[in-house]
DRENDREN-157612 format. One record per residue: x, y, z of N, C-alpha, C in turn; residue in three letters. Coordinates in steps of 0.02 Angstrom, whole numbers, padded with zeros to 5 digits, always signed. Layout:
N
XYZXYZXYZALA
...
//
This chain:
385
+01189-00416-00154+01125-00386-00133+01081-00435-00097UNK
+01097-00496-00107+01039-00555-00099+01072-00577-00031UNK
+01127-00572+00014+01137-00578+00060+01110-00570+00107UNK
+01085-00510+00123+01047-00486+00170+00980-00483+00171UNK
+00932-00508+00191+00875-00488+00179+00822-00480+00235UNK
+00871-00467+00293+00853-00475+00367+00890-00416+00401UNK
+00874-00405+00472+00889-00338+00509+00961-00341+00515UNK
+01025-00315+00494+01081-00302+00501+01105-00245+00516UNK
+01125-00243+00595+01147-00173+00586+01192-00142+00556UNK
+01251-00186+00565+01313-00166+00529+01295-00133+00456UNK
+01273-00153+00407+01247-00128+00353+01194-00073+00349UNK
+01152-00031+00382+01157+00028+00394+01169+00083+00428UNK
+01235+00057+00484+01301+00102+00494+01343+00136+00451UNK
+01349+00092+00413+01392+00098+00352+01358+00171+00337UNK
+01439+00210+00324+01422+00279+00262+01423+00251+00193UNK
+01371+00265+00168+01384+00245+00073+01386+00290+00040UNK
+01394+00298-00018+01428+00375-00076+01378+00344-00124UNK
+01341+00419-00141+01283+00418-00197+01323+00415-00271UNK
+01324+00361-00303+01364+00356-00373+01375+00419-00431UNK
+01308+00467-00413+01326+00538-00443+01359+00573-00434UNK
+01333+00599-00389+01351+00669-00340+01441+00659-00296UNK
+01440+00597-00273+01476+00585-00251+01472+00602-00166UNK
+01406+00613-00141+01392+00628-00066+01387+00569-00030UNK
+01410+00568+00005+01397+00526+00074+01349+00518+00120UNK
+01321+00460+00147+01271+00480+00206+01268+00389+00241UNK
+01252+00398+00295+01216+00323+00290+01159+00315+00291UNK
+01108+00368+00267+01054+00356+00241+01050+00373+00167UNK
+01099+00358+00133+01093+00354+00050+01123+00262+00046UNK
+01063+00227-00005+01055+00153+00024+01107+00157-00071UNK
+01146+00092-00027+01169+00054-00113+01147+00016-00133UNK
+01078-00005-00133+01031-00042-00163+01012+00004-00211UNK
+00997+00082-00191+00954+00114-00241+00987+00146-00269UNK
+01080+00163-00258+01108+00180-00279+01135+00258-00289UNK
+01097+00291-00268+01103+00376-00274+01049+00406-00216UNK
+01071+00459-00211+01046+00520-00178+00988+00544-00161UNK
+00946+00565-00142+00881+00591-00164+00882+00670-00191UNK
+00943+00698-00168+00945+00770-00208+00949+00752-00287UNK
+01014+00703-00290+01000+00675-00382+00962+00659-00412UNK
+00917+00605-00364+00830+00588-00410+00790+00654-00389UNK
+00803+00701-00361+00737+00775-00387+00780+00809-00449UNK
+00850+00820-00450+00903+00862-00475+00907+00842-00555UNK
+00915+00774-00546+00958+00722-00604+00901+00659-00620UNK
+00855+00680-00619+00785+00621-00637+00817+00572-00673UNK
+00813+00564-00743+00832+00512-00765+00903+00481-00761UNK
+00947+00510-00768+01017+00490-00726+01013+00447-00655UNK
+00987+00480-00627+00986+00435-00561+00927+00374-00546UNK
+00881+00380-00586+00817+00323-00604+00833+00258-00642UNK
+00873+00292-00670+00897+00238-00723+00935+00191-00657UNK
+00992+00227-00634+01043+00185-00572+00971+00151-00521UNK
+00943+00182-00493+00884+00152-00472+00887+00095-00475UNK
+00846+00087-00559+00797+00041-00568+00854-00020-00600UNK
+00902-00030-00566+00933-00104-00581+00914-00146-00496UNK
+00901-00106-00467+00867-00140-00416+00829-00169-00433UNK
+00772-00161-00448+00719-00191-00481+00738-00224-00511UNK
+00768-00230-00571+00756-00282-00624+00798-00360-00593UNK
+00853-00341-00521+00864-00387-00490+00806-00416-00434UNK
+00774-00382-00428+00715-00393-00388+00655-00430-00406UNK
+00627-00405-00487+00583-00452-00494+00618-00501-00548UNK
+00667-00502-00552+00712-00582-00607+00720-00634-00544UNK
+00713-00610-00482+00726-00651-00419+00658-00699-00394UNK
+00600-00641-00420+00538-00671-00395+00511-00690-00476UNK
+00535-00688-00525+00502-00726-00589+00459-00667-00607UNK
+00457-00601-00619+00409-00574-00636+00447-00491-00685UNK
+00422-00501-00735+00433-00417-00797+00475-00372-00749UNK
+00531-00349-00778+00566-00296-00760+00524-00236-00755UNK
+00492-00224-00801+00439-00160-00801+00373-00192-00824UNK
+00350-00136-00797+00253-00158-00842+00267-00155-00905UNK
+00241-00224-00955+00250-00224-01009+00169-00175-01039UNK
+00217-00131-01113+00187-00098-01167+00183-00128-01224UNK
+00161-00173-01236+00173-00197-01322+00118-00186-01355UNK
+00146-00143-01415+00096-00112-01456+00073-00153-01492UNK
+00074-00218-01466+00058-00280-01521+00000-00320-01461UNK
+00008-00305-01406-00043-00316-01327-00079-00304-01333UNK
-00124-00311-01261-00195-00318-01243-00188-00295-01181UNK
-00216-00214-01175-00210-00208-01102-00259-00207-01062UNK
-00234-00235-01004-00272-00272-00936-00338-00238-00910UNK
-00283-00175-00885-00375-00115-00874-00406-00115-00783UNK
-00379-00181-00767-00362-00175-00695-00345-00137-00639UNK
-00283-00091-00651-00242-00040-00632-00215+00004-00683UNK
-00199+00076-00652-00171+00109-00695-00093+00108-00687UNK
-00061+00037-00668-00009+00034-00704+00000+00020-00766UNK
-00051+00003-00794-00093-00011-00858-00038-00028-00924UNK
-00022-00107-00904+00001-00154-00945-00019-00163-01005UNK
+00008-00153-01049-00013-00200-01135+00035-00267-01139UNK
-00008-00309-01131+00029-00373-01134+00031-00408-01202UNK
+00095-00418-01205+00110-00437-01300+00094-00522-01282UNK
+00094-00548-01327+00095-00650-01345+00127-00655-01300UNK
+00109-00703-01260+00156-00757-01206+00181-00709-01151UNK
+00152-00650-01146+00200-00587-01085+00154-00619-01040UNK
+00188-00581-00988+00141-00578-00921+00157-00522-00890UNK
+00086-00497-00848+00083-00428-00800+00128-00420-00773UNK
+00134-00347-00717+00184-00337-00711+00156-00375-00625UNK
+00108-00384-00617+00086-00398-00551+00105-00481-00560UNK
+00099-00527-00602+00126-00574-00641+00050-00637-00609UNK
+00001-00606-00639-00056-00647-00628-00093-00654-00687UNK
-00067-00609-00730-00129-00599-00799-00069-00617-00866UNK
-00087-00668-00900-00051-00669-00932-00078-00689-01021UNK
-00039-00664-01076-00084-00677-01126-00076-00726-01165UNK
-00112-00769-01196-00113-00822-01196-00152-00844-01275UNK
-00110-00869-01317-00153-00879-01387-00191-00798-01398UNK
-00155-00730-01415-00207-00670-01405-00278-00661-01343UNK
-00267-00693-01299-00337-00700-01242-00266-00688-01175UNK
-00317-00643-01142-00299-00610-01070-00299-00689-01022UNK
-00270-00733-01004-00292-00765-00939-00267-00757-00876UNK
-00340-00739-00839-00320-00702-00775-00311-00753-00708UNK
-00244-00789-00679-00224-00828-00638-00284-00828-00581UNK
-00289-00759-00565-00346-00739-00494-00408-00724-00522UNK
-00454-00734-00512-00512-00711-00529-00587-00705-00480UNK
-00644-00705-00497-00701-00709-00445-00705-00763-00427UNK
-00685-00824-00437-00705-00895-00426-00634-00899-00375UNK
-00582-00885-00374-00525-00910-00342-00449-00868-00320UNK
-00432-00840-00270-00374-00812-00249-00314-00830-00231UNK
-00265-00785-00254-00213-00839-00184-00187-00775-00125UNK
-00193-00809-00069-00224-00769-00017-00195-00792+00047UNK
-00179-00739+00099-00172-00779+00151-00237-00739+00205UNK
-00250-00763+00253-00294-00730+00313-00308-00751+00377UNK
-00319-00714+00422-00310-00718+00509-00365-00680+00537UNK
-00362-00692+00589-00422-00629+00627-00342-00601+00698UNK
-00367-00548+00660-00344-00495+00702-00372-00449+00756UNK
-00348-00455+00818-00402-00428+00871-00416-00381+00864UNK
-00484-00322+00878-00495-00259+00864-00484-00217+00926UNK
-00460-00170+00944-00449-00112+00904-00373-00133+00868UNK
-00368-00141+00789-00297-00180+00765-00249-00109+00773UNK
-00191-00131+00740-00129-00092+00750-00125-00076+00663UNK
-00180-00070+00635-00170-00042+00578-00183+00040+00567UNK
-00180+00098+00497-00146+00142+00503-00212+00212+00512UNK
-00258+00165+00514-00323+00204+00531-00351+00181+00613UNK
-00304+00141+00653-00330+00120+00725-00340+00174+00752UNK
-00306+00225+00743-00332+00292+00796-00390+00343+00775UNK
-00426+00316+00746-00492+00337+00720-00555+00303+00695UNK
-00551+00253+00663-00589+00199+00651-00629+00170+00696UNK
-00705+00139+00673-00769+00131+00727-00727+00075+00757UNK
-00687+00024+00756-00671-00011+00808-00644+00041+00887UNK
-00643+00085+00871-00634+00126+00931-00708+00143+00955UNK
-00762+00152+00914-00816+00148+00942-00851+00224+00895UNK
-00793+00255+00848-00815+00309+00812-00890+00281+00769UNK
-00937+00325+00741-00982+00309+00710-01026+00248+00752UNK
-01042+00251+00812-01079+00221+00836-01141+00261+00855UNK
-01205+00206+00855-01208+00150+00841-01205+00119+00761UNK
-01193+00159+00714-01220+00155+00645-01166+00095+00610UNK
-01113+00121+00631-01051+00081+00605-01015+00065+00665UNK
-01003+00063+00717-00960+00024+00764-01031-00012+00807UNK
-00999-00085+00847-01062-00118+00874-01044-00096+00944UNK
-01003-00045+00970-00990-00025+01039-00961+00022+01053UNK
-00979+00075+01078-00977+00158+01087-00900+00134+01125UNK
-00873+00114+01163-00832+00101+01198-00785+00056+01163UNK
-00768+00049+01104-00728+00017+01089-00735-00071+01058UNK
-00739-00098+01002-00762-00146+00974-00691-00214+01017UNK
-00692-00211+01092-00637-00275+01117-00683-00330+01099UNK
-00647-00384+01107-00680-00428+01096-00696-00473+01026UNK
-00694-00413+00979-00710-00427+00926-00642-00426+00864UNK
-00666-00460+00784-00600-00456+00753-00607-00434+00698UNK
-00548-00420+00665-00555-00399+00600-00519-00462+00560UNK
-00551-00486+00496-00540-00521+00460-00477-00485+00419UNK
-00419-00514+00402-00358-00498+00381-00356-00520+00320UNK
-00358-00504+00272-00337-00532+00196-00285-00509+00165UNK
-00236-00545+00155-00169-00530+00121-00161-00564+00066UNK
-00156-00546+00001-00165-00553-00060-00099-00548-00101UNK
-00086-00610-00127-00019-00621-00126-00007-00612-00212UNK
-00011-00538-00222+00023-00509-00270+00016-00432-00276UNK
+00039-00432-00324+00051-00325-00300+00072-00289-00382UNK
+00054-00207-00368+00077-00208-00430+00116-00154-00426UNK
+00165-00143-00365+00218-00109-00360+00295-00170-00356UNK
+00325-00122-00336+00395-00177-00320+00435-00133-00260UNK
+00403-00124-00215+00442-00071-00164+00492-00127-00136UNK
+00535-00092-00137+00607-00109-00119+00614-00113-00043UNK
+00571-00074+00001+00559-00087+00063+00492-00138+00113UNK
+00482-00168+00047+00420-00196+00059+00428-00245+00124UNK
+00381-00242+00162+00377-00293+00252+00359-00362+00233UNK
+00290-00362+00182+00234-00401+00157+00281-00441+00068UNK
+00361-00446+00079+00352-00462+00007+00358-00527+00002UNK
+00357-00547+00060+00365-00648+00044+00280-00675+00015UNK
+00231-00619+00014+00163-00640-00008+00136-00642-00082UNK
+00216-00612-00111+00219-00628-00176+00219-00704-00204UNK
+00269-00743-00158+00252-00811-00187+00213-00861-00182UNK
+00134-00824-00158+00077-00868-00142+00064-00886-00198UNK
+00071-00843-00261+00048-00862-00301+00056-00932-00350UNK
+00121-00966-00320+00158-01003-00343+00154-01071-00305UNK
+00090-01055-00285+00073-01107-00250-00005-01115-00219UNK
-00042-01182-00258-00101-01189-00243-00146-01191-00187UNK
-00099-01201-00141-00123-01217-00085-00158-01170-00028UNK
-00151-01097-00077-00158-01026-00056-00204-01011-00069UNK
-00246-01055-00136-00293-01030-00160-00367-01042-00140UNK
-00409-01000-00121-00468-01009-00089-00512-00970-00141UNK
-00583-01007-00131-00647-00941-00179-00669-00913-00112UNK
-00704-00854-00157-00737-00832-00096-00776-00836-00068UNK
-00810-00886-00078-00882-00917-00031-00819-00940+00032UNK
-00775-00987+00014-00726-01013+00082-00712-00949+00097UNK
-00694-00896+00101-00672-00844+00108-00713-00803+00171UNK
-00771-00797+00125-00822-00769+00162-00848-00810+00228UNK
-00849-00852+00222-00858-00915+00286-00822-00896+00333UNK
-00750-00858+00334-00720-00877+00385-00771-00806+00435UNK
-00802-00759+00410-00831-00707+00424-00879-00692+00477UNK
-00861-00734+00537-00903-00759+00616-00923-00703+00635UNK
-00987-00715+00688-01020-00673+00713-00987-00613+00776UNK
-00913-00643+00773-00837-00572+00813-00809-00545+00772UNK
-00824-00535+00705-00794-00522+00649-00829-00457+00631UNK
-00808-00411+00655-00835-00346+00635-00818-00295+00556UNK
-00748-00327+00536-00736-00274+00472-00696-00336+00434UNK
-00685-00319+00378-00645-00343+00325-00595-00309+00309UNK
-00503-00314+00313-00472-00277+00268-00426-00328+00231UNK
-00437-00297+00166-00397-00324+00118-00343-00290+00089UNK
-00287-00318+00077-00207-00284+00087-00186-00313+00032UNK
-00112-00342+00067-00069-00387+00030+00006-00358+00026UNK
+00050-00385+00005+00031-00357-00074+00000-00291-00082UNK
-00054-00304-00126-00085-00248-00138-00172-00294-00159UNK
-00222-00279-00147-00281-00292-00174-00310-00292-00239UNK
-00262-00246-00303-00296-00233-00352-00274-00286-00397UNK
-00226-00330-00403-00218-00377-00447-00280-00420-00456UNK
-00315-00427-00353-00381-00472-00374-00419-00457-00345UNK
-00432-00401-00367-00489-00350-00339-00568-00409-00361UNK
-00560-00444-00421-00626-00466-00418-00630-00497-00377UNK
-00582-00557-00347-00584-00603-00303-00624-00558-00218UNK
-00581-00520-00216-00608-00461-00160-00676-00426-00148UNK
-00683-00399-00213-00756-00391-00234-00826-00440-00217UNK
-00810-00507-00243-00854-00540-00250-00877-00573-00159UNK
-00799-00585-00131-00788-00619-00067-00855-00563-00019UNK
-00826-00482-00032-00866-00426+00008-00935-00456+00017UNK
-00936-00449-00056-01029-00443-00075-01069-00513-00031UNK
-01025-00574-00049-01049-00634-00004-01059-00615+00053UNK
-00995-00589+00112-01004-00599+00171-01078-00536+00200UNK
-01054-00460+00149-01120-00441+00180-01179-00449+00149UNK
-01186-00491+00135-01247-00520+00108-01285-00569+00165UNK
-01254-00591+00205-01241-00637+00255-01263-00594+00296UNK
-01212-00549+00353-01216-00497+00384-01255-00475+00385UNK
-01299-00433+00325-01355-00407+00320-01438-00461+00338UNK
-01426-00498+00308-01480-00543+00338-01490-00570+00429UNK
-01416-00557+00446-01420-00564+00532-01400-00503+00563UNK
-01448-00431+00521-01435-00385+00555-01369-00358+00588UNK
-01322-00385+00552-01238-00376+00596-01214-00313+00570UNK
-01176-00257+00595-01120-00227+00558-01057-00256+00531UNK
-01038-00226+00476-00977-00269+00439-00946-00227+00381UNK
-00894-00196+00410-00855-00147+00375-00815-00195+00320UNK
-00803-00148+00271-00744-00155+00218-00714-00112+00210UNK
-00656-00134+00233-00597-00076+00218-00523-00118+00175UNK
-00488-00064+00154-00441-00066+00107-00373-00034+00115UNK
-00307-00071+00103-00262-00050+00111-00210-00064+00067UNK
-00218+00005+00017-00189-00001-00049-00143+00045-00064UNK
-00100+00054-00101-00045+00084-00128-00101+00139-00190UNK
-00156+00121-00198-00218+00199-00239-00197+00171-00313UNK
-00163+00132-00329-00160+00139-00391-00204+00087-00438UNK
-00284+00082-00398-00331+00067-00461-00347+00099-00529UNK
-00380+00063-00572-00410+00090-00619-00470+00120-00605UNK
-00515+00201-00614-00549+00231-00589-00624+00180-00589UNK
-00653+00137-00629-00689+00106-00629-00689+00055-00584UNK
-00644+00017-00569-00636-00008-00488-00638+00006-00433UNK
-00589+00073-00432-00595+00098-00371-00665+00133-00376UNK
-00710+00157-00416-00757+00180-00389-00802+00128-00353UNK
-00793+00061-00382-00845-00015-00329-00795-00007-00253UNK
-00739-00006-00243-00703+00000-00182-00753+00048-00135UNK
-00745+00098-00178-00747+00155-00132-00816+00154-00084UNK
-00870+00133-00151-00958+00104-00133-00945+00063-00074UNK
-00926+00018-00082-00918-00034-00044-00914-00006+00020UNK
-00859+00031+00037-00845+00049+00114-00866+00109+00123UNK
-00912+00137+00068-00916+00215+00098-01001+00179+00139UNK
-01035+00143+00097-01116+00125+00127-01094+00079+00188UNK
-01030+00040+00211-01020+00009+00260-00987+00024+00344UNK
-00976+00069+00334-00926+00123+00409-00843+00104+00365UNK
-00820+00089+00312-00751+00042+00302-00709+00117+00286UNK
-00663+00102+00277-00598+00154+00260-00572+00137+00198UNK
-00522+00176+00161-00494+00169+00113-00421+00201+00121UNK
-00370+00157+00140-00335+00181+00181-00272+00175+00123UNK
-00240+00232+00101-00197+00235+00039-00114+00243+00055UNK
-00086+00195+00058-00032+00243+00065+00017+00259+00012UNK
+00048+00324+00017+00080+00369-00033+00158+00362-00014UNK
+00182+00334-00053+00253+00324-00068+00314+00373-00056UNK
+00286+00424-00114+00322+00478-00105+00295+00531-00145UNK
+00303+00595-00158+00253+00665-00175+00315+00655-00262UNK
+00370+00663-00245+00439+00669-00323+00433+00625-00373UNK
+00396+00608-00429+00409+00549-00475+00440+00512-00470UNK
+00544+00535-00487+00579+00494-00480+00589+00474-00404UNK
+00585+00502-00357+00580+00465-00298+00555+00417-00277UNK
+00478+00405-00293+00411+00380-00310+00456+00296-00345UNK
+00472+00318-00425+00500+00264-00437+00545+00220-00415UNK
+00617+00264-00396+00649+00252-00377+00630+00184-00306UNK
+00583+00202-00270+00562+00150-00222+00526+00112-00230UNK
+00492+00110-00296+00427+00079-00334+00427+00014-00379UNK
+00485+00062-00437+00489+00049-00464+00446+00049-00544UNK
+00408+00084-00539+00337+00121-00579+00326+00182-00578UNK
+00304+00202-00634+00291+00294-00623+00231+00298-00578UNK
+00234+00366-00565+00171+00388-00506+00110+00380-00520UNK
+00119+00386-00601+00037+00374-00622-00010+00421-00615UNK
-00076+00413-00608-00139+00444-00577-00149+00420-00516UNK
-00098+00425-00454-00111+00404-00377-00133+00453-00368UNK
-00127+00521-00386-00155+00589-00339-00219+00602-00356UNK
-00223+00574-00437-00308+00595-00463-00345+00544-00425UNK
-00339+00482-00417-00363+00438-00380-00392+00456-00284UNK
-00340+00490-00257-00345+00527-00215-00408+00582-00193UNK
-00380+00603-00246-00450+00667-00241-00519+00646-00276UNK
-00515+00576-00308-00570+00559-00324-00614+00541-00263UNK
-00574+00504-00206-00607+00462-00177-00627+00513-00117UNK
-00600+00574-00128-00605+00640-00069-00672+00677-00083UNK
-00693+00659-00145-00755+00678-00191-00821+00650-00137UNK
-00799+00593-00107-00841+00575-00080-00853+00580-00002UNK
-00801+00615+00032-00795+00613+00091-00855+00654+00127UNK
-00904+00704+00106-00950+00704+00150-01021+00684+00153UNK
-01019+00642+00101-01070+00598+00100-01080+00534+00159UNK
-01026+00546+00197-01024+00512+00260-00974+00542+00315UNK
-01007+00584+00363-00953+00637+00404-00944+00592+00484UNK
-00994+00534+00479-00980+00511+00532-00908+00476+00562UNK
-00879+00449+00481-00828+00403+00498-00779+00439+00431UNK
-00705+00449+00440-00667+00473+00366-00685+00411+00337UNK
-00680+00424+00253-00676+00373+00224-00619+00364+00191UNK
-00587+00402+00182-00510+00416+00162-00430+00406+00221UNK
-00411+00384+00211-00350+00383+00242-00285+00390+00229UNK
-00227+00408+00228-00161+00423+00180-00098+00409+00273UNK
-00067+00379+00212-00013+00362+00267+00064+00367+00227UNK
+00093+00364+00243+00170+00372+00244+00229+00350+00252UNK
+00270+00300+00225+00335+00276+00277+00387+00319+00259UNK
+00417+00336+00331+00463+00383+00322+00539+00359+00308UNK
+00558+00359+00249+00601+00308+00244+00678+00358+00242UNK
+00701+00336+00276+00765+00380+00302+00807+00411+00229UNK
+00825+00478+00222+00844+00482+00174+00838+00513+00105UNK
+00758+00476+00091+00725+00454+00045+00662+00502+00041UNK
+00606+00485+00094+00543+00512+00102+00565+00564+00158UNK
+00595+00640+00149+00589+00663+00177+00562+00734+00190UNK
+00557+00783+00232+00522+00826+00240+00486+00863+00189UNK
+00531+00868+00157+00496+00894+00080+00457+00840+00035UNK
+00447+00772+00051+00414+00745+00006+00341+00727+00052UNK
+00350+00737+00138+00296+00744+00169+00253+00788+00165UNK
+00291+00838+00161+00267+00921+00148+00231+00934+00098UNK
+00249+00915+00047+00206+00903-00024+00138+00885-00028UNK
+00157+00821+00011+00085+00770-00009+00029+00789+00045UNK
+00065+00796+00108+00030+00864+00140-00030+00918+00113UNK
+00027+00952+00082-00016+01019+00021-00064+00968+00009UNK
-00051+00924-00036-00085+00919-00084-00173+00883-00058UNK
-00161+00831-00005-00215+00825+00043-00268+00891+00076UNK
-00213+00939+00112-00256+00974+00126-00274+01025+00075UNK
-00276+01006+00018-00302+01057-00047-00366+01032-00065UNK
-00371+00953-00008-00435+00937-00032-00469+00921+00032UNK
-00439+00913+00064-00478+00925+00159-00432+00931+00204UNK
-00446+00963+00262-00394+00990+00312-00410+00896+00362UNK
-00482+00881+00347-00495+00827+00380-00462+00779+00378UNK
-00454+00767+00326-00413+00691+00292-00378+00676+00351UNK
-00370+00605+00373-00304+00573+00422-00240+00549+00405UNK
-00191+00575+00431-00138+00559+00389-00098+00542+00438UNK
-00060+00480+00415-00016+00440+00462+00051+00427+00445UNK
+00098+00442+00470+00182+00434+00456+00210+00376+00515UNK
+00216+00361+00459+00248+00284+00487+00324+00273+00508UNK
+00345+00245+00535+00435+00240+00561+00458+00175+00516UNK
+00519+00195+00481+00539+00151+00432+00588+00084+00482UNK
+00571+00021+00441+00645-00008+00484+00676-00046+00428UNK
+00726-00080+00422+00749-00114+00356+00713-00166+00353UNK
+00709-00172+00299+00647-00245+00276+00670-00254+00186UNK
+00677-00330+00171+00685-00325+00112+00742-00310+00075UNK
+00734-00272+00025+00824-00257+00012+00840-00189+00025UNK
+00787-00153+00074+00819-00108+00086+00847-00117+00164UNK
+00892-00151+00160+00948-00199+00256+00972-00121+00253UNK
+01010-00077+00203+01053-00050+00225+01042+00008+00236UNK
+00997+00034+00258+00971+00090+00303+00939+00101+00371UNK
+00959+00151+00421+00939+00130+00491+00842+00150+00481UNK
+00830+00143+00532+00769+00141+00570+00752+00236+00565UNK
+00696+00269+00586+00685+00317+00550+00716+00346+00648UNK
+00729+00399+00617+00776+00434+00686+00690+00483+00717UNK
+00724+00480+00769+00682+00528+00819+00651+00606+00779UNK
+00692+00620+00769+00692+00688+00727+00667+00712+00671UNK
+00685+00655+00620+00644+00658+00554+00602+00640+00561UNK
+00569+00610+00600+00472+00616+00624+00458+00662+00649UNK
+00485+00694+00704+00475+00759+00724+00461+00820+00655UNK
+00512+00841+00622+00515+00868+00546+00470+00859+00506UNK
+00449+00788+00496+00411+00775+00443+00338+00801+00488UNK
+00324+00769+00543+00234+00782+00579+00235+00861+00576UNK
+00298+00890+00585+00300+00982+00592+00250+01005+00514UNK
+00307+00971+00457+00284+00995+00399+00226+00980+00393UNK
+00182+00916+00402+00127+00933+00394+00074+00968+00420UNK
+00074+00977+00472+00045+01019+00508+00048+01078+00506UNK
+00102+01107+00478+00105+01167+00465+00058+01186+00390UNK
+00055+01115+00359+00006+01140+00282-00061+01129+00291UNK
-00077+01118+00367-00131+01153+00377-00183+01065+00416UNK
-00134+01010+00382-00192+00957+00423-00213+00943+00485UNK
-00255+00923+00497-00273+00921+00586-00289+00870+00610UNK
-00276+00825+00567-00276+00728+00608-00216+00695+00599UNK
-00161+00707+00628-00101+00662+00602-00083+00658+00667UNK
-00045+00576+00658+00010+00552+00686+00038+00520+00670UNK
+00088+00469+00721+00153+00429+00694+00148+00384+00732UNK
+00158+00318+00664+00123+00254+00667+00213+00225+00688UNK
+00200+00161+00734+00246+00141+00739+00325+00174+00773UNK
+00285+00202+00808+00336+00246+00870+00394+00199+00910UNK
+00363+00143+00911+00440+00091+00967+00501+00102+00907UNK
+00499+00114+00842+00550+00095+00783+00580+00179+00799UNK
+00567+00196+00816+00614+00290+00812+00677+00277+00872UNK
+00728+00317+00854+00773+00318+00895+00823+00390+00871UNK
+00902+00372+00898+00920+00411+00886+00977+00396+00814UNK
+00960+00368+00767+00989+00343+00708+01061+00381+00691UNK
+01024+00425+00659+01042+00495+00621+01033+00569+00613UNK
//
């Protein structure tokens, strides 16, 4: 499995046979081992085959096969992957660990481990075709009706996570943590935050392992900002799976700033969900409609965003279709973005997302009624499969 961890075509040419069913495809990956008719059909049968991915995945990067439960723990409260960490465990994000009965948290408000860039605006991220760097919400939230050129967005990549996607682009930012030299507070943080610096997004990984670190960095820079009259978005690009008391400071944060909250959704099927996760689904959907709670308290700019990778195979029409519903059950507005899969990680052995199953999937949603979608990452479509 550890061979590949780079673009090979030969390896998703290949037909592979789902270990259940016994079907064929070359979009059924032998990393994950089975089907996707078997993980809706055969949940735990085929989850179980799953999740030895994982446990080769994070024994590779030093980190818990699963989120630890010990009824003898202390749980974190961070996320609702919502760890109980027993004596001497560590998270499943592998930053919080317990220590003499006491939580010690690796990341915290004083210090991150982090990487960051300025990225030119209008960026190639999954809200660019709507977002005030296009000039939406001007003058209130963009500094130019015509488009914020010129200007950048501060990039923060946060080098831990509390999924384990198997297709992850961003997973070499796991081992920042393993190294000091990554680590910045956020006063340095906030510094880098120049007067071309129009928004903040914080990623990674994922943001919620050090959401305080994130938190605190925000509050500095627009604190700053605000005293030189500047605009200065915060936006977010998370996998949704905070704890509701966090994400409700997220949400503040960028709903009073022009920022986005840009979520993306895995898959709509549990075991599917896991299956690429490696974690149950959780409360991602209640989280969802929490933060939809708030969407017209600001109609100038969405504050919500949902995106998609269409992962050949795997995430398909019916699991677009779903999450679809389930968005427009709470606004037809919402923006929703489907992304083109390519191999990354250990998932080498699947092609690139075909011409068609984007076609299929943008059909289904649109047909459940949404009216802002497109497809992110169009040069990656072809004719696969």
């Amino acid at each position: 499995m550890w061979k590949l961890l780079f673009y090979n075509r030969d390896s998703w040419r290949k037909v592979k046979e789902c270990k259940l069913c016994g079907s064929r495809s070359v979009t059924i990956s032998e990393v994950i081992g089975v089907c996707v008719n078997c993980l809706r059909e055969r949940p735990k049968e085929a989850t179980d085959i799953a999740m030895k991915a994982h446990v080769l995945s994070r024994k590779k990067l030093s980190l818990p096969a699963t989120p630890p439960k010990n009824p003898n723990g202390i749980r974190c409260g961070i996320c609702d992957i919502d760890c109980i960490i027993g004596p001497e465990e560590r998270g499943y994000c592998g930053l919080v660990v317990n220590k003499d009965n006491k939580l010690i948290r690796l990341s915290t408000a004083k210090a991150g481990f982090l990487e960051w860039y300025y990225d030119p605006l209008p960026t190639n991220c999954v809200a660019a075709w709507f977002c005030p760097a296009t000039g939406k919400g001007y003058p209130k939230y963009s500094i130019k009706r015509e488009g914020e050129y010129g200007y950048n967005n501060l990039a923060v990549a946060y080098g831990a996570c509390n999924l384990d996607c198997l297709f992850c682009q961003n997973w070499g930012v796991k081992s920042l943590v393993n190294d000091m030299r990554y680590m910045l507070s956020p006063e340095d943080l906030a510094s880098k935050v120049n007067k071309k610096v129009a928004c903040i997004c914080f990623f990674g990984g994922d943001p919620s392992p050090q959401i305080a670190h994130a938190l605190k960095t925000a509050k500095i820079a627009l604190k700053r900002a605000s005293k030189e009259n500047r605009i200065l978005r915060i936006c977010w690009e998370t996998n949704g799976r905070m704890s509701k008391p966090v994400l409700s400071k997220v949400v503040e944060l960028s709903l009073k700033t022009g920022g986005i909250v840009k979520v993306d959704v895995k898959a709509w099927t549990p075991s599917v969900y896991k299956a690429l996760t490696g974690v149950d689904i959780g409360h991602l959907f209640d989280n969802i409609s929490f933060i939809a709670e708030k969407l017209n308290e600001r109609p100038e700019v969405p504050l919500l965003a949902i995106s998609t990778l269409l992962v050949p195979g795997y995430v398909d029409e019916y699991e677009v279709r779903m999450i679809a519903r389930y968005i427009s059950s709470l606004s037809k507005d919402i923006p929703y973005t489907l992304l083109a899969f390519h191999p990354d990680y250990l998932l080498y052995d699947l092609p690139p997302t075909s011409i068609r199953h984007a076609k299929e999937a943008f059909k289904a949603v649109k047909d459940e009624g949404l009216r802002k979608v497109n497809i992110g990452n169009q040069w990656l479509l072809g004719d696969y499969y």
